[in-house]
Backbone as a chain_set.jsonl record, in Angstrom:
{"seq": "XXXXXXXXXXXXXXXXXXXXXXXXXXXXXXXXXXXXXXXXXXXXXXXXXXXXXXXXXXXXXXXXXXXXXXXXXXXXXXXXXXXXXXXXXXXXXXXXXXXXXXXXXXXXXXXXXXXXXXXXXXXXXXXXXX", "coords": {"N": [[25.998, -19.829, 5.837], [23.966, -18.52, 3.7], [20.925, -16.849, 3.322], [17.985, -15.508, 1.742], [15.674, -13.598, 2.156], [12.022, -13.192, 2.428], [10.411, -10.048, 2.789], [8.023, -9.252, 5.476], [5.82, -7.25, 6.92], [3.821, -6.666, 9.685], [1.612, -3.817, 10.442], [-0.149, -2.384, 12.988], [-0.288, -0.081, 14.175], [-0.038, 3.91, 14.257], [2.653, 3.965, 13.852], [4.193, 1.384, 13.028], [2.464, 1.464, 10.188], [3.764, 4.048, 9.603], [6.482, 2.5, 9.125], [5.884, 0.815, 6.852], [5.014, 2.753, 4.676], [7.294, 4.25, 4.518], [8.989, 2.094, 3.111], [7.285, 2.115, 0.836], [7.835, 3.744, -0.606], [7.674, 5.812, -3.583], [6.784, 3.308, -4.773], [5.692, 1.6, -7.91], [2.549, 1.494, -9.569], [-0.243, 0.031, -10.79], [-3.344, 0.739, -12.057], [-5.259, -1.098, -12.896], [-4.583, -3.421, -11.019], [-5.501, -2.671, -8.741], [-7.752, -3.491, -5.983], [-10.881, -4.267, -4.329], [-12.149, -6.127, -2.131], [-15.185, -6.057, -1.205], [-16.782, -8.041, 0.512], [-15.366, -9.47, 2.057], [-13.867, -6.892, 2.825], [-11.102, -5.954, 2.358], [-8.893, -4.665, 1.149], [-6.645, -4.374, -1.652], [-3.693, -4.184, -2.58], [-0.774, -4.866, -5.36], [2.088, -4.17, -5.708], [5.348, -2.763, -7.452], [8.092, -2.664, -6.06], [11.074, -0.521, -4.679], [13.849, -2.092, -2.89], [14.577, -1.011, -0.444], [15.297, -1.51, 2.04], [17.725, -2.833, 1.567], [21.065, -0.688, 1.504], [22.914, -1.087, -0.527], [21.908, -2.498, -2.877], [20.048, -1.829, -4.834], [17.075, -3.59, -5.92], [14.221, -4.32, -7.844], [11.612, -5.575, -6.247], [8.426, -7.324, -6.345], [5.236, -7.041, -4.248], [2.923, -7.348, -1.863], [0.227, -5.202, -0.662], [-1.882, -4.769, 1.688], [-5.108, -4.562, 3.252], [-6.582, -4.587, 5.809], [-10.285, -5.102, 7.004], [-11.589, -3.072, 5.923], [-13.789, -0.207, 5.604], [-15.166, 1.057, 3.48], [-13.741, 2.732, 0.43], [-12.616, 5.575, -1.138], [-11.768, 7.009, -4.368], [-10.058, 10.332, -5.503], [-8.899, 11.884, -8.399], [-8.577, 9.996, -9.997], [-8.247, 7.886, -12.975], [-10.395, 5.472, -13.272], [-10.76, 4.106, -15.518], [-8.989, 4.207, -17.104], [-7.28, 1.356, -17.732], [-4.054, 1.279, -18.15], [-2.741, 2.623, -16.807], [-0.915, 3.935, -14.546], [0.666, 4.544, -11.292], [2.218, 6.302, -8.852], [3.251, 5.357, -5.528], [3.565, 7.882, -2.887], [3.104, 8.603, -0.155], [1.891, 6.797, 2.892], [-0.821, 7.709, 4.909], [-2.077, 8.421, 8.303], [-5.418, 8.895, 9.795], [-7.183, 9.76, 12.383], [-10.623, 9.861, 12.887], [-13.397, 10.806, 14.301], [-14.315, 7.836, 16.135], [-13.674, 6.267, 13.907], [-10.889, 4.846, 12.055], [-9.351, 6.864, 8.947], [-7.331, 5.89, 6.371], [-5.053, 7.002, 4.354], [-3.551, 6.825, 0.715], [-1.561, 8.342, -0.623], [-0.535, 9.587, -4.126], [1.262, 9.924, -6.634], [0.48, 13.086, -9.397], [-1.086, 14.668, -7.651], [-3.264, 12.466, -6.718], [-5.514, 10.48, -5.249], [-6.054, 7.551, -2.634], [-8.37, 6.865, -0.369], [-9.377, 5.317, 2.912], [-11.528, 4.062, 4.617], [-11.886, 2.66, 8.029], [-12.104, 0.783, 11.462], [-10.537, -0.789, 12.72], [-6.818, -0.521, 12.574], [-5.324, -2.581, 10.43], [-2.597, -3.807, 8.579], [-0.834, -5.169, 5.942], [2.073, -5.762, 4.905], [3.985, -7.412, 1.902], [6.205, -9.459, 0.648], [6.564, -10.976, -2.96], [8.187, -11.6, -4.623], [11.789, -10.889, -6.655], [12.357, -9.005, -8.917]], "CA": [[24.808, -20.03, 5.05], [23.252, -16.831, 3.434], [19.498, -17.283, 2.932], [17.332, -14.413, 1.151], [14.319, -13.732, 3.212], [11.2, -11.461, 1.544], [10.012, -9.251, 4.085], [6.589, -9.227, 5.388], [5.777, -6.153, 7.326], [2.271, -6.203, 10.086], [1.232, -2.697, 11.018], [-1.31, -2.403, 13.752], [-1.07, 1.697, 14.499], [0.624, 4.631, 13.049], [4.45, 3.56, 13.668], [3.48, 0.677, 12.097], [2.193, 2.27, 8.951], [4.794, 4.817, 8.73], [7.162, 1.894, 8.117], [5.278, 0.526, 5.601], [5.265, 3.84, 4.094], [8.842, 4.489, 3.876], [9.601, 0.803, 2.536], [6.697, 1.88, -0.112], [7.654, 5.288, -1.177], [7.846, 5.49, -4.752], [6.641, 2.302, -5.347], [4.842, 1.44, -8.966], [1.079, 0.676, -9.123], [-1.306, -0.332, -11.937], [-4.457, 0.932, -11.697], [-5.999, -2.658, -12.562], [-3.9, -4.348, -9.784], [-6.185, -2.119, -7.085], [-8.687, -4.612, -5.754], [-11.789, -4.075, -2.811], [-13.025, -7.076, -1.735], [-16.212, -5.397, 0.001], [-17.587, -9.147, 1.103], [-14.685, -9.778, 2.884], [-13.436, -6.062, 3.408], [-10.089, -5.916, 2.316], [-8.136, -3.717, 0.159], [-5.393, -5.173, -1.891], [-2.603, -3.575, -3.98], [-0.081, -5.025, -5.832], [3.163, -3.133, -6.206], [6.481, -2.969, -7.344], [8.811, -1.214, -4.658], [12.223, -0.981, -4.52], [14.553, -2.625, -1.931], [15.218, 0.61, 0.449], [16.121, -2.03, 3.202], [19.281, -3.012, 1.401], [21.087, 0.379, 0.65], [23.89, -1.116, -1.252], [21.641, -3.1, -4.054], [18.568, -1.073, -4.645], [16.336, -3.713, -6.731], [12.805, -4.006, -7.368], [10.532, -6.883, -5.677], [7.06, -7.533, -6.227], [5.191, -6.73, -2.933], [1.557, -7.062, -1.668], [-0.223, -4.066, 0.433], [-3.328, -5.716, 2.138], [-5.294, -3.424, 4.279], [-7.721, -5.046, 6.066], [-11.09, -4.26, 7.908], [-11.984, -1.733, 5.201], [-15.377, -0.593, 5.155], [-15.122, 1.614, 2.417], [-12.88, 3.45, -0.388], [-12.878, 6.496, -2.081], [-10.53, 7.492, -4.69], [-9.785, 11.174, -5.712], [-7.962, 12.127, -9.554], [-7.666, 8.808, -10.906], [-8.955, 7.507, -13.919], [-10.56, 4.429, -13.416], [-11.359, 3.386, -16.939], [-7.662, 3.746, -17.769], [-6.198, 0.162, -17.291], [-2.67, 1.173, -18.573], [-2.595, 4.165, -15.818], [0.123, 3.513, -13.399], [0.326, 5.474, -10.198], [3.489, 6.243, -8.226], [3.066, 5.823, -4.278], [4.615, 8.931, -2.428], [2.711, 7.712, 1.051], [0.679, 6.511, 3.454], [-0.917, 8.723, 5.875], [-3.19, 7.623, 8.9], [-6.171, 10.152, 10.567], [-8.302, 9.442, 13.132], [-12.087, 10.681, 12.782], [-14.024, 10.365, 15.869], [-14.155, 6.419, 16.42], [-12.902, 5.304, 13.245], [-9.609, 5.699, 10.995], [-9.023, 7.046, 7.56], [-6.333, 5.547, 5.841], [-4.794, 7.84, 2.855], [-2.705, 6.363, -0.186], [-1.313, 9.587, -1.857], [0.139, 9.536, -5.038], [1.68, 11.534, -7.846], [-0.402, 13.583, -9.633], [-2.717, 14.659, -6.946], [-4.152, 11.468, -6.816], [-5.481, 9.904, -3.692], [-7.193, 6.684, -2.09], [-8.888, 7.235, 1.07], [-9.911, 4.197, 3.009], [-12.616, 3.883, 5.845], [-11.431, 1.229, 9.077], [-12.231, 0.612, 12.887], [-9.405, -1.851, 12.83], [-5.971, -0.734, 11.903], [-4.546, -3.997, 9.976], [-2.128, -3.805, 7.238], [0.666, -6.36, 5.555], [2.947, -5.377, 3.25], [4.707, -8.878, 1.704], [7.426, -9.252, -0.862], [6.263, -11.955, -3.426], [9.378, -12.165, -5.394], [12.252, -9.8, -6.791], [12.667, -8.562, -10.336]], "C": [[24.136, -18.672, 4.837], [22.071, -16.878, 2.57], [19.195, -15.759, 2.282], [15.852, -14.673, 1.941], [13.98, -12.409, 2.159], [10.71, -11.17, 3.144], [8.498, -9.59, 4.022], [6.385, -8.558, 6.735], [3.921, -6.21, 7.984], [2.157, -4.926, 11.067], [0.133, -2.867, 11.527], [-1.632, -1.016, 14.652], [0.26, 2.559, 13.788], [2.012, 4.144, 12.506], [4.513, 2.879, 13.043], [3.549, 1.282, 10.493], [2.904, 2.912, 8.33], [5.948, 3.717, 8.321], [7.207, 1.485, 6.91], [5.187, 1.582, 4.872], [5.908, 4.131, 3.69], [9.117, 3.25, 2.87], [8.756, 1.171, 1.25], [7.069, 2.779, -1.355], [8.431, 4.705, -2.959], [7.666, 4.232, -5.822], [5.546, 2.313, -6.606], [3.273, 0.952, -8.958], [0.004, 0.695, -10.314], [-2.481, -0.273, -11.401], [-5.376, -0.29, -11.707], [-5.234, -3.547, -11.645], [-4.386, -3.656, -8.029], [-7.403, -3.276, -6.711], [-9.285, -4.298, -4.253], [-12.678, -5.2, -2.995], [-14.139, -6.772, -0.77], [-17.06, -6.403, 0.857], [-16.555, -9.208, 1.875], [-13.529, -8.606, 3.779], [-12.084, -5.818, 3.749], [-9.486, -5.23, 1.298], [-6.801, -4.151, -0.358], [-4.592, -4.037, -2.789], [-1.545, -4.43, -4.068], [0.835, -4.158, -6.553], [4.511, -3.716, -6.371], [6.955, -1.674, -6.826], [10.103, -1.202, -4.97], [13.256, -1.564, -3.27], [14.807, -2.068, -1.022], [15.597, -0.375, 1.737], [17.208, -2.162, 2.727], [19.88, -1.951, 0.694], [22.048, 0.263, -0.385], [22.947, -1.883, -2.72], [20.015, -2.839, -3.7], [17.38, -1.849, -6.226], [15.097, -4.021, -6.534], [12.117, -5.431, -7.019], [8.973, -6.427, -5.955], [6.246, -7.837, -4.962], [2.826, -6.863, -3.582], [1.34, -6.477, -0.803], [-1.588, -5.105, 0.595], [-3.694, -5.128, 3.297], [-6.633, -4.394, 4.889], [-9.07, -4.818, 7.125], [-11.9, -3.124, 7.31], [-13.423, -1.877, 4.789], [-15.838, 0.339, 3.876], [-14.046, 2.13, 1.768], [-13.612, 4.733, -0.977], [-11.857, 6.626, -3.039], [-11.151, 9.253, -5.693], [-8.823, 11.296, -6.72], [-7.619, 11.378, -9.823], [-8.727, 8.02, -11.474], [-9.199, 6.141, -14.5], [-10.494, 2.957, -14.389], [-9.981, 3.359, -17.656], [-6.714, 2.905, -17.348], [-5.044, 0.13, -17.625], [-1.94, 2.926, -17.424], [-1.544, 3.174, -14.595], [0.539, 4.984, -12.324], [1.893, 5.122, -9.458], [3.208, 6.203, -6.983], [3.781, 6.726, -3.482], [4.367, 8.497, -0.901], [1.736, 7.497, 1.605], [0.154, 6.944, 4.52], [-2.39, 8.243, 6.729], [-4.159, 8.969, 9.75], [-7.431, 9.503, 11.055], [-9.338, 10.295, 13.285], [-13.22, 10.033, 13.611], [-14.035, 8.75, 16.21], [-13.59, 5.544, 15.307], [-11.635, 5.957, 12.285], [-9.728, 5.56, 9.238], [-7.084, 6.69, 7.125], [-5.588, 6.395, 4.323], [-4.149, 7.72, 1.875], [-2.802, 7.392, -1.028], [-0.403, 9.331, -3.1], [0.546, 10.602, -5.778], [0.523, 11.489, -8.48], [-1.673, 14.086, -8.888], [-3.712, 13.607, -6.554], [-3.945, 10.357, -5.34], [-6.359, 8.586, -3.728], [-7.418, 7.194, -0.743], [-9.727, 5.677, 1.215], [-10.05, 4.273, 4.472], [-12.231, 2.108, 6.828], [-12.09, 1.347, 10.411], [-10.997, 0.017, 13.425], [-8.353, -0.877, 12.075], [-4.666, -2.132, 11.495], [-4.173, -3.755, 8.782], [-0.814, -4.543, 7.011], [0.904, -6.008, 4.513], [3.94, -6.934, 3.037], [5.188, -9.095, 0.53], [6.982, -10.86, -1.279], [7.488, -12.947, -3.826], [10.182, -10.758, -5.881], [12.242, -9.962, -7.97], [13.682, -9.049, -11.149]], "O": [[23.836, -17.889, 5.737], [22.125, -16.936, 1.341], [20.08, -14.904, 2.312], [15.219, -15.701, 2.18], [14.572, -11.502, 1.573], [10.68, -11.822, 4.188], [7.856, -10.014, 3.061], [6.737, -9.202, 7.723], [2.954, -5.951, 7.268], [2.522, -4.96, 12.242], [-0.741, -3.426, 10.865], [-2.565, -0.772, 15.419], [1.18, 2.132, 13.091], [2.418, 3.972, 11.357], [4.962, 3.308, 11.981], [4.569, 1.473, 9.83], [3.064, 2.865, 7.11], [6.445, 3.909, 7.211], [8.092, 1.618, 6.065], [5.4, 1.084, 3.766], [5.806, 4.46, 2.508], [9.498, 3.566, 1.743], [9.278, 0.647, 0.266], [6.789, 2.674, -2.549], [9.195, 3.816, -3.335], [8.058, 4.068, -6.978], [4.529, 2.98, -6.417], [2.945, -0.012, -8.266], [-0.502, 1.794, -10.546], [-2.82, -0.984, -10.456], [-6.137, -0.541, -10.772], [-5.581, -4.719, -11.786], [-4.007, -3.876, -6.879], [-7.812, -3.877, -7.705], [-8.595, -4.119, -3.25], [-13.653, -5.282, -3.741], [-14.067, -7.184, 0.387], [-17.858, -6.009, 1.707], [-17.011, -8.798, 2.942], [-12.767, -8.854, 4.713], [-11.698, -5.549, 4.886], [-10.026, -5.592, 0.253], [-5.871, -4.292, 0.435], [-5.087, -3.204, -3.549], [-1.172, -4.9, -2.993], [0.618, -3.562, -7.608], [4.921, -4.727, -5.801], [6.658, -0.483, -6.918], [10.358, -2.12, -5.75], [12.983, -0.722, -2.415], [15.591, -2.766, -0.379], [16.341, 0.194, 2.535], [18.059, -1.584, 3.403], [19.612, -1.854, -0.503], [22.202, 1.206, -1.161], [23.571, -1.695, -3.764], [19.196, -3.277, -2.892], [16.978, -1.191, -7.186], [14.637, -4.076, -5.393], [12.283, -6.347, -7.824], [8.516, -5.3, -5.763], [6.501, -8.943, -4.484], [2.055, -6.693, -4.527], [1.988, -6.781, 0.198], [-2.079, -5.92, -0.186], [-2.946, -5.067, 4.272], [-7.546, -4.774, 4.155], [-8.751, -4.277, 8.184], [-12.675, -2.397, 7.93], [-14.069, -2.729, 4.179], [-16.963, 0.183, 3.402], [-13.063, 2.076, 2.506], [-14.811, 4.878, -1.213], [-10.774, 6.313, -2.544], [-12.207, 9.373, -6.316], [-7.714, 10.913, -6.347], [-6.414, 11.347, -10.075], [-9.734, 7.578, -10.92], [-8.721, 5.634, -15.515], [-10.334, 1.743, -14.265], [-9.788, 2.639, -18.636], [-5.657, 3.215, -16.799], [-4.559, -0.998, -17.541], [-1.061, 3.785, -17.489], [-1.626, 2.055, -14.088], [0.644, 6.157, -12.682], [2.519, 4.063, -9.493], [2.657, 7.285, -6.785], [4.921, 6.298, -3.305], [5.348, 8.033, -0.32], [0.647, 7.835, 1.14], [0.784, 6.479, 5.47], [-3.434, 7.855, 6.205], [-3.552, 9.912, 10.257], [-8.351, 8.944, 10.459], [-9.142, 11.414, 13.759], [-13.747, 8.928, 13.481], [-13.155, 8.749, 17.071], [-13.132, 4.418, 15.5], [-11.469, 7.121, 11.919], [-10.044, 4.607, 8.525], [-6.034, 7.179, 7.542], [-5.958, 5.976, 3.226], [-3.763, 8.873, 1.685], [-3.65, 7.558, -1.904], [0.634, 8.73, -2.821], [0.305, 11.804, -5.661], [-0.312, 10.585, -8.451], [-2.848, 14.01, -9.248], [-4.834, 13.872, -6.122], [-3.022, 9.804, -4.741], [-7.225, 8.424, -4.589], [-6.613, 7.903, -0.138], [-10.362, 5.049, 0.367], [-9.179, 4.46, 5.322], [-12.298, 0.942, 6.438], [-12.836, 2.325, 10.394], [-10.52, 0.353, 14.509], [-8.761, -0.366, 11.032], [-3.615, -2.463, 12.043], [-4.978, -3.507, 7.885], [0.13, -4.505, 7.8], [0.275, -5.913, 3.459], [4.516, -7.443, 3.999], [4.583, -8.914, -0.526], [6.97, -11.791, -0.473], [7.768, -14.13, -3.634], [9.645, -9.667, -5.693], [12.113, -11.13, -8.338], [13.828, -8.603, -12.287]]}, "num_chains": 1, "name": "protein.A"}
């Protein structure tokens, strides 16, 4: 019997994270598919990634990043107001600043998120494939 399982990936400190990182790298991202729920303090993205677990059939799935705990965002070189802007993820980088952590979603072009936590909680979860 040969089932298809989507992955679903919970990071709770760096090691963590850096998986989710690698599994993300290069993944696609629409600037209107960023989403901060600041009532409930969650950070969503919707991406397409490619498969990098299976190295023989490298296709793309539809994946959710979900950071949660976030008490703020910033973003750095990216142009809000352009809803047809698509962002490449290169990675995700974690830094601890005296009691709480910065979370860093770098992209191409210079272009960064930065995201304010106490909690590190993050799920990466494959919706469906391409």
């Amino acid at each position: 019997m040969d089932k298809k399982y989507l992955a679903k990936i919970i990071a709770k400190d760096s090691q963590g994270l850096k998986l989710i990182s690698a599994y993300c790298f290069e993944a696609k991202v629409k600037i209107n598919e960023l989403k901060y729920l600041k009532k409930n303090q969650i950070f969503l993205i919707f991406l397409q990634r490619f498969n990098l677990e299976n190295e023989k059939n490298r296709q793309e799935i539809n994946s959710i990043l979900r950071f949660d705990f976030i008490q703020w965002v910033k973003s750095k070189n990216i142009d809000q107001n352009d809803k047809d802007l698509i962002l490449e993820l290169l990675t995700i980088d974690l830094l601890k600043n005296k009691d709480k952590f910065e979370i860093n979603l770098i992209f191409n072009n210079n272009s960064c998120i930065t995201l304010s936590t106490e909690i590190v909680e993050v799920i990466l979860e494959d919706q469906n494939k391409i």
